[in-house]
N, C-alpha and C positions, 0 to 999 in steps of 0.2 A: 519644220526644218530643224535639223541638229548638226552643232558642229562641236564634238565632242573628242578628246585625244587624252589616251589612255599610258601611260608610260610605264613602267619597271627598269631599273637598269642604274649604274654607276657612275656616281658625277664625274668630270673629267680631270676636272682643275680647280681648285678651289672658286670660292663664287666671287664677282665681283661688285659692288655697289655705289652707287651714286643718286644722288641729289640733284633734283631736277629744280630751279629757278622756284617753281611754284611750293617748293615742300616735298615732293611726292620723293618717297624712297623707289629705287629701281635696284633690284639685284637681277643679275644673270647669272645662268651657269649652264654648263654645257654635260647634255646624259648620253650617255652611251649604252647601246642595247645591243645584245648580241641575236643572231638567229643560225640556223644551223646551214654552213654550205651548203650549194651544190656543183656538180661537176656539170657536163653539155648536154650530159643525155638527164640530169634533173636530180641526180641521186647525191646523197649527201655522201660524207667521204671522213677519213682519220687524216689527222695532220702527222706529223713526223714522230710525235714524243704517242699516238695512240690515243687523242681524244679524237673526237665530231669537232671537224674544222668548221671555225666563224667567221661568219660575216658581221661585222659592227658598223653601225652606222651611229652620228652624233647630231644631238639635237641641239637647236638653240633655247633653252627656256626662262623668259623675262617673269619675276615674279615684283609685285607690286608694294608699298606700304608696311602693315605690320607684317605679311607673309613674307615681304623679302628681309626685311629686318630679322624675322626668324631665321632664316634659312642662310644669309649673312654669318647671324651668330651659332648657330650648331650644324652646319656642315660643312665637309670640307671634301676633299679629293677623296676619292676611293669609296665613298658612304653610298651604301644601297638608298635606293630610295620611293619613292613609289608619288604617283601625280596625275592631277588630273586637271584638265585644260582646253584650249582650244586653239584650232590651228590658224595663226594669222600671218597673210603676205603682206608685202610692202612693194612697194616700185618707187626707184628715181633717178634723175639721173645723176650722171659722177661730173668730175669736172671737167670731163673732156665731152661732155654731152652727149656719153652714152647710157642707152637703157639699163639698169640693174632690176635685179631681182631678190628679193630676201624671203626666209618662211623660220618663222617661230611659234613657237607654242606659249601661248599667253595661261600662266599657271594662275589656279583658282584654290588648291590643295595639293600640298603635298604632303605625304606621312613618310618619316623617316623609318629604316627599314632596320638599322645596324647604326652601329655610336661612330661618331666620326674618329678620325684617324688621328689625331691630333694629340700629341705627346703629353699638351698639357689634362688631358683625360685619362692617363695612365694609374693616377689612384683609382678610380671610379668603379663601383663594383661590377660585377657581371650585370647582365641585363636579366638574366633568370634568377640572381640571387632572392631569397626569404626576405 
């Protein structure tokens, strides 16, 4: 059995991180993927300005330890990115005692795609420089 979750796509928001009681570093961040519309009868379609209208959907993804510590310290909003994971649910209830439901992707790797956006990076040479 595999449970394997493949991603591409654009952080959303800068990442967030915390310290769990035990030590354990937790980052999240939230990726954004785009796919190409469709209209009723299935067919993809231009948006107003002349591209392939999208659909984005946004993932939740918890990265652990040194991975989230990386990913804390060099990425930020708008950073391509690229990961690989596994899809995990949760269930609980809230304080009114009803049923929830959550689904995140539990990050194992992620390689960065593009230099984060982050002004203090603005010396920094190109990524293809010699």
């Amino acid at each position: 059995m595999t449970n394997i979750a493949i991603l591409v796509g654009r952080i959303a928001r800068d990442p967030e991180t915390r310290t769990t009681q035990g030590g354990t570093t937790v980052t999240t961040i939230s990726l954004v993927t785009d796919r190409p519309a469709r209209d009723k009868e299935g067919k993809t379609y231009k948006d107003e300005n002349g591209y392939t209208a999208k659909d984005s959907e946004f993932h939740r993804v918890t990265c652990f330890n040194g991975l989230g510590q990386n990913v804390a310290k060099y990425c930020s909003k708008g950073q391509l990115v690229s990961l690989e994971g596994r899809i995990h649910y949760t269930q609980w209830n809230d304080q009114d005692g009803n049923k929830r439901y959550g689904c995140e992707i539990l990050a194992d790797k992620v390689d960065f795609l593009s230099r984060p956006n982050r002004s203090d990076n603005q010396d920094a040479p190109p990524i293809d420089e010699d």
